[in-house]
mmCIF file as gemmi writes it, N, C-alpha and C atoms, coordinates in Angstrom:
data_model
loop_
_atom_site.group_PDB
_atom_site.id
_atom_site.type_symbol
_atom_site.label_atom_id
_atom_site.label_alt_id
_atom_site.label_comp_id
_atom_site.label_asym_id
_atom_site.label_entity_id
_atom_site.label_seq_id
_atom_site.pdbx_PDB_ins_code
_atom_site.Cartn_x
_atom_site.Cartn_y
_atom_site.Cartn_z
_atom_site.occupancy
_atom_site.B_iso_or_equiv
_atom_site.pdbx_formal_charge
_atom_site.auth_seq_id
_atom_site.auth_asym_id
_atom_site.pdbx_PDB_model_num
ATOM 1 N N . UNK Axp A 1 ? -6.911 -24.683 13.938 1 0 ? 1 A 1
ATOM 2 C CA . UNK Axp A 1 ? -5.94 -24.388 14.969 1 0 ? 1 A 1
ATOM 3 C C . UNK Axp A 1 ? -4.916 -23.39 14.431 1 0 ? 1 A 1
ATOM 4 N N . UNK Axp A 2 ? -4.663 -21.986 15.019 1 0 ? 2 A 1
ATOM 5 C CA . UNK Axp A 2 ? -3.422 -21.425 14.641 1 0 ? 2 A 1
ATOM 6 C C . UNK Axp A 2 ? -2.404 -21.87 14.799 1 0 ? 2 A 1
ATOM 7 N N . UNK Axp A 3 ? -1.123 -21.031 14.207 1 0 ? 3 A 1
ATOM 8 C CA . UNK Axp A 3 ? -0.102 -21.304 14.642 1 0 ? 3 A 1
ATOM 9 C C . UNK Axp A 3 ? 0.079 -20.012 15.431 1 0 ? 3 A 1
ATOM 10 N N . UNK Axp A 4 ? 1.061 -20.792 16.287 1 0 ? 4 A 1
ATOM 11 C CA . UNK Axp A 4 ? 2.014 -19.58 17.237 1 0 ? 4 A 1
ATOM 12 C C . UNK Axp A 4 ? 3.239 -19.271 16.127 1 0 ? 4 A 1
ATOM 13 N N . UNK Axp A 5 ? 3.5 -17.971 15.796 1 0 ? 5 A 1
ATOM 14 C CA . UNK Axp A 5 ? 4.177 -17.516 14.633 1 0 ? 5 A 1
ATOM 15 C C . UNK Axp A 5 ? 5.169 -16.294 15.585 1 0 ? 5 A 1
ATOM 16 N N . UNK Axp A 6 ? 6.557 -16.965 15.381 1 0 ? 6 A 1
ATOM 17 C CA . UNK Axp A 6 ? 7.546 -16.18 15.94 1 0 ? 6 A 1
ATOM 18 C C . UNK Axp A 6 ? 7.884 -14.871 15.903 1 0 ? 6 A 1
ATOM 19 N N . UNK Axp A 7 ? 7.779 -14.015 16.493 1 0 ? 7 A 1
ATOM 20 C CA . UNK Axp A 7 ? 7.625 -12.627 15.875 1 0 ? 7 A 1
ATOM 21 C C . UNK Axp A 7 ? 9.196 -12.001 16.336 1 0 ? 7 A 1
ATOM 22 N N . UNK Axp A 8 ? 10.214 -11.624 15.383 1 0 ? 8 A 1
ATOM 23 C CA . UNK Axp A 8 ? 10.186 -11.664 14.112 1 0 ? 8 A 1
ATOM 24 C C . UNK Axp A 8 ? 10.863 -12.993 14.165 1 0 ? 8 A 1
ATOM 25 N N . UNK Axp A 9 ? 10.932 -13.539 12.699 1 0 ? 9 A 1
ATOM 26 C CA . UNK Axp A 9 ? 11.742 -14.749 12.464 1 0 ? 9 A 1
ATOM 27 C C . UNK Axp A 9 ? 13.177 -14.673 12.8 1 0 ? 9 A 1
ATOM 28 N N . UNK Axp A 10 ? 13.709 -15.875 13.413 1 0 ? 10 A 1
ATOM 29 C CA . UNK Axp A 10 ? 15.375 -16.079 13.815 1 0 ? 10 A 1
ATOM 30 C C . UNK Axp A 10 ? 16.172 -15.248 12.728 1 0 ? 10 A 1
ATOM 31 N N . UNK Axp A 11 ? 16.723 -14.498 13.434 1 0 ? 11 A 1
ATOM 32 C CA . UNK Axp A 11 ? 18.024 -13.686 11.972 1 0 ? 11 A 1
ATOM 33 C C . UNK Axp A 11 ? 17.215 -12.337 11.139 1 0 ? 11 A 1
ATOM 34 N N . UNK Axp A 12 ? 15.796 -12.146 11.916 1 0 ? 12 A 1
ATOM 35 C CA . UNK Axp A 12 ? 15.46 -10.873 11.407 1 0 ? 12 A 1
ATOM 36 C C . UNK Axp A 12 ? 16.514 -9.418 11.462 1 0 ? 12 A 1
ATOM 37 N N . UNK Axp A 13 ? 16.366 -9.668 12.73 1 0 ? 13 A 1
ATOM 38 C CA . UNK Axp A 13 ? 17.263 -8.428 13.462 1 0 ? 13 A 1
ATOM 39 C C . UNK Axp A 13 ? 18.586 -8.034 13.624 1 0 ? 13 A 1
ATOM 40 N N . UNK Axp A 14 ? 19.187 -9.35 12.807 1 0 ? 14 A 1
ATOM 41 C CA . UNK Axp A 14 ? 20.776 -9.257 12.08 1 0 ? 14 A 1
ATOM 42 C C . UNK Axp A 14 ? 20.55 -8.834 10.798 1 0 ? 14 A 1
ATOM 43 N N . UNK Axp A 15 ? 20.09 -8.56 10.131 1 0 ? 15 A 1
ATOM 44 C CA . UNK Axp A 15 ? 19.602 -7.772 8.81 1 0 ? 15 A 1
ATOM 45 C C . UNK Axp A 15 ? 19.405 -6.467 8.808 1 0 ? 15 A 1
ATOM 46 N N . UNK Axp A 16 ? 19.571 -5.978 7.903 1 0 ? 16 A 1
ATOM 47 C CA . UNK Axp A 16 ? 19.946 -4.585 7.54 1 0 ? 16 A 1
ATOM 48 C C . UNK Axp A 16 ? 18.389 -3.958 7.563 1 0 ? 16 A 1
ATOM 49 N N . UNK Axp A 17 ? 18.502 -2.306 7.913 1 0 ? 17 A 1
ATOM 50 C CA . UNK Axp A 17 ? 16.934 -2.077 7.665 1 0 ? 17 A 1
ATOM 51 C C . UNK Axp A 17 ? 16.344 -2.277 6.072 1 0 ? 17 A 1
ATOM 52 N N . UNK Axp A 18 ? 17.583 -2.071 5.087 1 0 ? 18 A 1
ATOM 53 C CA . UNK Axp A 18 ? 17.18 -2.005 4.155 1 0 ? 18 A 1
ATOM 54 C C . UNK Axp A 18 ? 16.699 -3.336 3.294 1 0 ? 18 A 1
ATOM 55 N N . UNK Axp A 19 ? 17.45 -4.391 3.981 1 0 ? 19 A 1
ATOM 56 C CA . UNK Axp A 19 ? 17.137 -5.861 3.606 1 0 ? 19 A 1
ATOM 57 C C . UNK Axp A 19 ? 16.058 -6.745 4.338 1 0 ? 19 A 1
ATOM 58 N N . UNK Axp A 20 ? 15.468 -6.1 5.812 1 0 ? 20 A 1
ATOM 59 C CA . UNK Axp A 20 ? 14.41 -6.102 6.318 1 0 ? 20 A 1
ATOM 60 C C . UNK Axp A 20 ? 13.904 -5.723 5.65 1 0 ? 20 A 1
ATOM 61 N N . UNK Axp A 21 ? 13.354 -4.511 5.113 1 0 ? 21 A 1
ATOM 62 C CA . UNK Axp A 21 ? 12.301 -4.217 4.34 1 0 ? 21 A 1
ATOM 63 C C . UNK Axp A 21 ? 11.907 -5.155 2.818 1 0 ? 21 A 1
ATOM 64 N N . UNK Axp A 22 ? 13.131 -5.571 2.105 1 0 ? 22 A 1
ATOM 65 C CA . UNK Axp A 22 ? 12.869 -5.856 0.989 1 0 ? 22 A 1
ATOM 66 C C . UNK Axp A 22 ? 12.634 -7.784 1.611 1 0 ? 22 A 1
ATOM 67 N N . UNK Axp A 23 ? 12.879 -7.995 2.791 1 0 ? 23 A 1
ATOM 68 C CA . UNK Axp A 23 ? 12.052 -9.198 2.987 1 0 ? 23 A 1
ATOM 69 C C . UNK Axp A 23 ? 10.702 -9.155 3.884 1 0 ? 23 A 1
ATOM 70 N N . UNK Axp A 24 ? 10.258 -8.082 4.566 1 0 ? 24 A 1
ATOM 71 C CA . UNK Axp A 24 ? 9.133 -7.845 4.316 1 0 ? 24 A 1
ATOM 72 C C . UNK Axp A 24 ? 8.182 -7.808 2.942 1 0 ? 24 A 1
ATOM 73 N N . UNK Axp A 25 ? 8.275 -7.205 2.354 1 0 ? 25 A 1
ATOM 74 C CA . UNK Axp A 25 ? 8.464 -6.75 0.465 1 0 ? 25 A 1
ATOM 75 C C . UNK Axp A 25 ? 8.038 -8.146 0.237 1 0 ? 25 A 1
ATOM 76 N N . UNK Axp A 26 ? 8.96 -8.966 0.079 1 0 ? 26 A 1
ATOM 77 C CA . UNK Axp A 26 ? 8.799 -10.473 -0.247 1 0 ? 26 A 1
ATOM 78 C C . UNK Axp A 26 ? 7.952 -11.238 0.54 1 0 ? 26 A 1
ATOM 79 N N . UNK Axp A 27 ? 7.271 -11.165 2.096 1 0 ? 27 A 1
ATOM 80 C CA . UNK Axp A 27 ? 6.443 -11.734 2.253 1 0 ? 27 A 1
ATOM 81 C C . UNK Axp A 27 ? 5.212 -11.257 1.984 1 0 ? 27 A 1
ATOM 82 N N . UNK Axp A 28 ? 5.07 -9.657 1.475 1 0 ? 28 A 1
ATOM 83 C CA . UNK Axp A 28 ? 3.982 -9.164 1.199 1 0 ? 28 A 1
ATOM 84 C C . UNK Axp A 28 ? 3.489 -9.72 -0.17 1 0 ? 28 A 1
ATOM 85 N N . UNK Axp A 29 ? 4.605 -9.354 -1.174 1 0 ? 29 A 1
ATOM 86 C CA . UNK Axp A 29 ? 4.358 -10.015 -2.78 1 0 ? 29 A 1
ATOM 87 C C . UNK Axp A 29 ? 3.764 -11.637 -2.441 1 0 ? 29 A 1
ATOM 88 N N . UNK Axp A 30 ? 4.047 -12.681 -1.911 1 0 ? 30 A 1
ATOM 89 C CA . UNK Axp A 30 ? 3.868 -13.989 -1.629 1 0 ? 30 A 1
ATOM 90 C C . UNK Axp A 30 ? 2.765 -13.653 -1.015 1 0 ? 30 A 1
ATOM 91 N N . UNK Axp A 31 ? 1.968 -13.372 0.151 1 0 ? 31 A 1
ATOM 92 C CA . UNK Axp A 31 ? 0.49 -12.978 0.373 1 0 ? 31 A 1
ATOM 93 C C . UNK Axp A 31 ? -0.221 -12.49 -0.662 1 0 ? 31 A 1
ATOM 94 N N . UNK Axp A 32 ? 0.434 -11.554 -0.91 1 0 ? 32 A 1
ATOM 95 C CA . UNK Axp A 32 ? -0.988 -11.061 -2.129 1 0 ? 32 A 1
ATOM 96 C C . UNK Axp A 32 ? -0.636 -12.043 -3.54 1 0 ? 32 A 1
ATOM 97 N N . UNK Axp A 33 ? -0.082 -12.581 -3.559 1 0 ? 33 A 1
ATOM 98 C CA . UNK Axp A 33 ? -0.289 -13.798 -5.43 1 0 ? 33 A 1
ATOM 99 C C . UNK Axp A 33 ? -1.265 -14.52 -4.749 1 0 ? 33 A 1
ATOM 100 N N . UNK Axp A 34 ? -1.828 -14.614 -3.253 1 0 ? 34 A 1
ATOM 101 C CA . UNK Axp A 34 ? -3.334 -15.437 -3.277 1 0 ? 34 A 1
ATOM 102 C C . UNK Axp A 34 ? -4.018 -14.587 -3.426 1 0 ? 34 A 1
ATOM 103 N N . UNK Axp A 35 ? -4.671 -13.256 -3.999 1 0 ? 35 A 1
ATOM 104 C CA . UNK Axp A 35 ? -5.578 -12.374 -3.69 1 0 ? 35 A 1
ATOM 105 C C . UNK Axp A 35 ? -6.904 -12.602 -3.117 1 0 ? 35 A 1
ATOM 106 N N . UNK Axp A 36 ? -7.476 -13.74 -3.185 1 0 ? 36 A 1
ATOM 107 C CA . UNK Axp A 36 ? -8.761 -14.724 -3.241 1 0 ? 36 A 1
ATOM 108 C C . UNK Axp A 36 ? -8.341 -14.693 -1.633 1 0 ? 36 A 1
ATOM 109 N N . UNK Axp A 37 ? -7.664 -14.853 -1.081 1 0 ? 37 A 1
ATOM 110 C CA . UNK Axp A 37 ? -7.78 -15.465 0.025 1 0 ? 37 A 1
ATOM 111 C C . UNK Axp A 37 ? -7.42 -14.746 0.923 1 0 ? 37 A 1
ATOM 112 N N . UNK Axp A 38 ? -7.258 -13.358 0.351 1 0 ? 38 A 1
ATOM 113 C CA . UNK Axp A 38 ? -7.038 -12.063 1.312 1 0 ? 38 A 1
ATOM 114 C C . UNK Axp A 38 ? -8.283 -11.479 1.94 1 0 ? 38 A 1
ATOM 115 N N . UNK Axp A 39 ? -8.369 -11.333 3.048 1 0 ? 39 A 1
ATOM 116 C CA . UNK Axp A 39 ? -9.331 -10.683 3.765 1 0 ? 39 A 1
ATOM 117 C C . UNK Axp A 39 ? -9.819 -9.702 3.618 1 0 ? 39 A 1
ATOM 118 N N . UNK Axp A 40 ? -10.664 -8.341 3.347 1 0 ? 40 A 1
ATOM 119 C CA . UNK Axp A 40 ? -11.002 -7.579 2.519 1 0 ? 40 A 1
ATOM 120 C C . UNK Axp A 40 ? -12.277 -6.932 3.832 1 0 ? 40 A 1
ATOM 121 N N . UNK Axp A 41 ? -11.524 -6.247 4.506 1 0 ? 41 A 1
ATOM 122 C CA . UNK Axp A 41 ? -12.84 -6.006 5.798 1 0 ? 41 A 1
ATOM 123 C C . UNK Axp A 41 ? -14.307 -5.319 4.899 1 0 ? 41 A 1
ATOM 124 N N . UNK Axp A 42 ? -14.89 -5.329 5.351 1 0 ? 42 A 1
ATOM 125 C CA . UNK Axp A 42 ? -16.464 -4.661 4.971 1 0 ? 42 A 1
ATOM 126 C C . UNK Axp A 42 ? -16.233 -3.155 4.752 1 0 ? 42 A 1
ATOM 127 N N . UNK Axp A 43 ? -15.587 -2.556 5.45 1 0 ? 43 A 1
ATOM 128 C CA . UNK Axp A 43 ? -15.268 -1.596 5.785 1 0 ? 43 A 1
ATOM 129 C C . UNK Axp A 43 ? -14.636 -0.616 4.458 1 0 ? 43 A 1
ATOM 130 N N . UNK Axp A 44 ? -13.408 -1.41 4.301 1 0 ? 44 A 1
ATOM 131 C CA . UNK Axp A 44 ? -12.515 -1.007 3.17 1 0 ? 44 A 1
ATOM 132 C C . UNK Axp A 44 ? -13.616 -0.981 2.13 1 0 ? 44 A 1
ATOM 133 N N . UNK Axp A 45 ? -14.84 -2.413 1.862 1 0 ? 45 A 1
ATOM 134 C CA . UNK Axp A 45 ? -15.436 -2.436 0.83 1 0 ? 45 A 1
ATOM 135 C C . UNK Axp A 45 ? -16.477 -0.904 0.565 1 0 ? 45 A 1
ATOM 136 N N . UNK Axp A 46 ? -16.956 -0.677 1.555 1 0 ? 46 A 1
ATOM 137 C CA . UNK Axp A 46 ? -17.466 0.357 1.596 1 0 ? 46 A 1
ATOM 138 C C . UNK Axp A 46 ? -16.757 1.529 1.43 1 0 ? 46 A 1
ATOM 139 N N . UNK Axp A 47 ? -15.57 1.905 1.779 1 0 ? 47 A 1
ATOM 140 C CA . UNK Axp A 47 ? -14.873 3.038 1.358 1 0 ? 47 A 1
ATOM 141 C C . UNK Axp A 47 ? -14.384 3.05 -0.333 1 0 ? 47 A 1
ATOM 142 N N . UNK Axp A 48 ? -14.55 2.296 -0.929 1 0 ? 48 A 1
ATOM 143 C CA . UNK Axp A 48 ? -14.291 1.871 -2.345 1 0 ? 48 A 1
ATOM 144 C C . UNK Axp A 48 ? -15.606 1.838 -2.749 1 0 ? 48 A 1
ATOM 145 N N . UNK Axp A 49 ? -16.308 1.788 -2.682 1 0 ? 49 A 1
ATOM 146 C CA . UNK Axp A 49 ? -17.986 1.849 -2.727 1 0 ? 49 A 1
ATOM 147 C C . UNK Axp A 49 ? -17.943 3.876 -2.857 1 0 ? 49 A 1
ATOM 148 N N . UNK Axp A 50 ? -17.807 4.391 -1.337 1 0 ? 50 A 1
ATOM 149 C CA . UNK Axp A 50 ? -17.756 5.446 -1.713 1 0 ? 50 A 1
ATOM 150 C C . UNK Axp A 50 ? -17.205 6.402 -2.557 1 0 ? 50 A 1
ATOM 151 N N . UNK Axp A 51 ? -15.855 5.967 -2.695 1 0 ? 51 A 1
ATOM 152 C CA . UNK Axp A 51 ? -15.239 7.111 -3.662 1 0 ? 51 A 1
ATOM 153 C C . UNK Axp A 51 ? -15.786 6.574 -4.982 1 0 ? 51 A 1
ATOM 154 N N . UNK Axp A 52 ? -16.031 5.571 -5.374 1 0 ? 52 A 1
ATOM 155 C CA . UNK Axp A 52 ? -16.255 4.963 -6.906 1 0 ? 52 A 1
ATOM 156 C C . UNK Axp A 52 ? -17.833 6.018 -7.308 1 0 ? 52 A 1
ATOM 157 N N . UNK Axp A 53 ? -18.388 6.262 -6.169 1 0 ? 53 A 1
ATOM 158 C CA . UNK Axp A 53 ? -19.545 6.817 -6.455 1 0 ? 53 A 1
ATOM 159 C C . UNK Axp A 53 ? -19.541 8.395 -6.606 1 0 ? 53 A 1
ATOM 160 N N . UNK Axp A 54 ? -18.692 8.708 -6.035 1 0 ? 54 A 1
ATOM 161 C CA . UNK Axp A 54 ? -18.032 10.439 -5.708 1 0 ? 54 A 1
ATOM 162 C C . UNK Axp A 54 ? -17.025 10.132 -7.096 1 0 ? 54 A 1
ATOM 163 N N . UNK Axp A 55 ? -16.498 9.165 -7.548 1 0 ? 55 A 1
ATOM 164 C CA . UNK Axp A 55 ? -15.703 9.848 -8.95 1 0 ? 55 A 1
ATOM 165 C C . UNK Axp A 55 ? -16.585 9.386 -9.889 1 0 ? 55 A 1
ATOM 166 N N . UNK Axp A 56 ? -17.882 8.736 -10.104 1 0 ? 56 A 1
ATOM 167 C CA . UNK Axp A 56 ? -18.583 8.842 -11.202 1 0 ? 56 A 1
ATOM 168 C C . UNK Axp A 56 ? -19.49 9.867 -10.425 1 0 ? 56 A 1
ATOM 169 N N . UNK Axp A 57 ? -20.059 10.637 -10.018 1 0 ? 57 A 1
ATOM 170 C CA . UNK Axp A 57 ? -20.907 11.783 -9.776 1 0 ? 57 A 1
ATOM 171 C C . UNK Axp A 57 ? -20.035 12.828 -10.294 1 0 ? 57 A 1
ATOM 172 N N . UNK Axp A 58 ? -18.941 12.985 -10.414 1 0 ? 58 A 1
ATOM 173 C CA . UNK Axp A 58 ? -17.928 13.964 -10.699 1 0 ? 58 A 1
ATOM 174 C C . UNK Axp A 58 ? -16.897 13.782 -11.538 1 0 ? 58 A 1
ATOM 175 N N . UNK Axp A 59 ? -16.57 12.822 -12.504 1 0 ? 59 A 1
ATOM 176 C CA . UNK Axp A 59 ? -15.381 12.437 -13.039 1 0 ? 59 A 1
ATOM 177 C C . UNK Axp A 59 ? -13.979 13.358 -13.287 1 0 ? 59 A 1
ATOM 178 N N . UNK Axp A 60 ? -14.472 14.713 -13.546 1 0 ? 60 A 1
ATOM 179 C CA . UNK Axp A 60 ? -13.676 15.767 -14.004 1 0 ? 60 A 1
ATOM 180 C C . UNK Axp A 60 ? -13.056 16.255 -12.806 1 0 ? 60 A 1
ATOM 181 N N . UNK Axp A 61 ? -13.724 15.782 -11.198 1 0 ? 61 A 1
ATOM 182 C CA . UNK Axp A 61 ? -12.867 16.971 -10.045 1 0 ? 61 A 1
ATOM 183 C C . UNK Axp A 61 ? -11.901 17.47 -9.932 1 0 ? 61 A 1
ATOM 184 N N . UNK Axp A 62 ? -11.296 15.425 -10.333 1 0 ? 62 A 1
ATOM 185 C CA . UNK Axp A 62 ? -9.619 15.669 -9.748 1 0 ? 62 A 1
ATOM 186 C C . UNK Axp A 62 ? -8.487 15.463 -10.573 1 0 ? 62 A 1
ATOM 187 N N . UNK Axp A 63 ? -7.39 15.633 -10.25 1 0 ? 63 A 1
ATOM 188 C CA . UNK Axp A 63 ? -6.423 15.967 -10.904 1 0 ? 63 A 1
ATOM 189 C C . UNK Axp A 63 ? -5.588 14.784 -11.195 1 0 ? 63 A 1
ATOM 190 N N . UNK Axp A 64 ? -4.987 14.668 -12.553 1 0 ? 64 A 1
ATOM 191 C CA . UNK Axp A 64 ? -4.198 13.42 -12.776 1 0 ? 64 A 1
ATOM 192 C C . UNK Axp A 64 ? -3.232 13.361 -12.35 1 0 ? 64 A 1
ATOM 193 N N . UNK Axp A 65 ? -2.902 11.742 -12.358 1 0 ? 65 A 1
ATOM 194 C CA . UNK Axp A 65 ? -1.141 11.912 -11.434 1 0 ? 65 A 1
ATOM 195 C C . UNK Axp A 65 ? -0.246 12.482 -12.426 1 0 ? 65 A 1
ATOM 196 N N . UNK Axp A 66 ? 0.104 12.691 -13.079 1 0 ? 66 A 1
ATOM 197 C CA . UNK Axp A 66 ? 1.326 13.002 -14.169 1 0 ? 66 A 1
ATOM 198 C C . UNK Axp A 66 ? 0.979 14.812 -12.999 1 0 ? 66 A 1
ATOM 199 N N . UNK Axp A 67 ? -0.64 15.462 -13.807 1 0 ? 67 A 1
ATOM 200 C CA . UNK Axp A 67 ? -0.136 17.349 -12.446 1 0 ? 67 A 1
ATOM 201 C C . UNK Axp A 67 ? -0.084 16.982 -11.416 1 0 ? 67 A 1
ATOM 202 N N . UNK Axp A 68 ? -0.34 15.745 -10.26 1 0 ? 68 A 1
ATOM 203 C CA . UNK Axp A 68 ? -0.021 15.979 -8.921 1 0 ? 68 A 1
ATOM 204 C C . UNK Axp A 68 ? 1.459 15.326 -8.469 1 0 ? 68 A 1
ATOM 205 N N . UNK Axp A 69 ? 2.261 14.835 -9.521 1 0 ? 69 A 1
ATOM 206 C CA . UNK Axp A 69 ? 3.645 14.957 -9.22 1 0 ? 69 A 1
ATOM 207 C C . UNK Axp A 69 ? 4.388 16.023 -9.745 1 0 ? 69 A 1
ATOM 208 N N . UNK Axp A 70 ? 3.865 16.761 -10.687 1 0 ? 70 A 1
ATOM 209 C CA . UNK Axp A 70 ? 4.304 17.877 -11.33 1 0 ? 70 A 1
ATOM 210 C C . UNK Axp A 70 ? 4.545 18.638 -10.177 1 0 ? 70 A 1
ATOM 211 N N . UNK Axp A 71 ? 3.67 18.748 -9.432 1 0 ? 71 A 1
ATOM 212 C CA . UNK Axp A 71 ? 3.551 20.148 -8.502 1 0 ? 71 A 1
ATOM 213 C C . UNK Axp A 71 ? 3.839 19.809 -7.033 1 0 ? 71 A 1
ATOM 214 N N . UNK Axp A 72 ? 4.352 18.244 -6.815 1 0 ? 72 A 1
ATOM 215 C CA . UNK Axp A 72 ? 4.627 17.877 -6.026 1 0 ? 72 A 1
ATOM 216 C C . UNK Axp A 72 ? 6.813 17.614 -6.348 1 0 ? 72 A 1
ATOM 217 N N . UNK Axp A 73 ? 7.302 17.405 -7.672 1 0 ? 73 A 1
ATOM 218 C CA . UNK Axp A 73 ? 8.199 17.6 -8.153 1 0 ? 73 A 1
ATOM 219 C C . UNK Axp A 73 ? 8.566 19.076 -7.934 1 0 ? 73 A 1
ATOM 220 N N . UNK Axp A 74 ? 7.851 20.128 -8.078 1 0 ? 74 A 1
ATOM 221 C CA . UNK Axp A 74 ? 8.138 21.507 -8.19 1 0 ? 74 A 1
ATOM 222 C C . UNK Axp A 74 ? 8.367 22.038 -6.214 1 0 ? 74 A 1
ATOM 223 N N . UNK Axp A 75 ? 7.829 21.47 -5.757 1 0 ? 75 A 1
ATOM 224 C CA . UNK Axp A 75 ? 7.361 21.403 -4.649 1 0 ? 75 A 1
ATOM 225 C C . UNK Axp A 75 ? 8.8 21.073 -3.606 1 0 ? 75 A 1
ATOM 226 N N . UNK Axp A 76 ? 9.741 20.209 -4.243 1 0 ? 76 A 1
ATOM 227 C CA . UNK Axp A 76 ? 10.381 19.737 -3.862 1 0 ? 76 A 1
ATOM 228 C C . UNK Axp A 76 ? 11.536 19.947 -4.22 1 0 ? 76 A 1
ATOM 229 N N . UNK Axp A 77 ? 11.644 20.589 -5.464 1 0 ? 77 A 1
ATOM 230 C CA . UNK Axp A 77 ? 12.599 21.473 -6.073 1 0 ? 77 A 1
ATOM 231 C C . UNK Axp A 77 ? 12.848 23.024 -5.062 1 0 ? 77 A 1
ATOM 232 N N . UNK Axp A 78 ? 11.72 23.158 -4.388 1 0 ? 78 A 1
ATOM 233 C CA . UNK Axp A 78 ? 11.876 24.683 -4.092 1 0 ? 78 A 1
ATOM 234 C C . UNK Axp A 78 ? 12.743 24.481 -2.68 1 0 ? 78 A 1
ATOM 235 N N . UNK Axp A 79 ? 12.656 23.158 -2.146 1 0 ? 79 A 1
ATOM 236 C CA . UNK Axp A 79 ? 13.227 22.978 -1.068 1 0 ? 79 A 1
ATOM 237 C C . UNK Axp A 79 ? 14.52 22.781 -0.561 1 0 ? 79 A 1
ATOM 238 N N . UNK Axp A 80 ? 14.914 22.322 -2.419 1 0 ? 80 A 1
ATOM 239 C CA . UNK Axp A 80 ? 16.723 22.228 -2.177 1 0 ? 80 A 1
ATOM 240 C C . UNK Axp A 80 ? 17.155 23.233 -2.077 1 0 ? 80 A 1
């Protein structure tokens, strides 16, 4: 049997956006410490299926994060 689950909880919407978020944040961290019991569509499995197979057919393509914040840092520099 579900529950009927209040959408949002009493006293959400007296909260700040920024303290909304970091209790969103907190019910997300508390869902995922079950990882086992997270739902995992077929779907997603297969898209992780694909790239795992496209970065061992290719290991060298792409670029590490340290150059794609480099140039995303530079990127953002040019804008101030």
């Amino acid at each position: 049997m579900e529950r009927a689950i209040q959408n949002p909880p009493p006293g959400f919407d007296e909260l700040t956006v920024n303290e909304q978020i970091e209790y969103v944040q907190a019910l997300w961290e508390r869902i995922a410490a079950r990882e086992d019991d997270v739902p995992v569509p077929e779907w997603h499995r297969a898209e992780l299926d694909r790239r795992l197979a496209e970065y061992e057919a290719a290991p060298d393509a792409g670029r590490s994060w340290e150059e794609v914040e480099a140039d995303l840092r530079a990127s953002l520099a040019m804008r101030r």
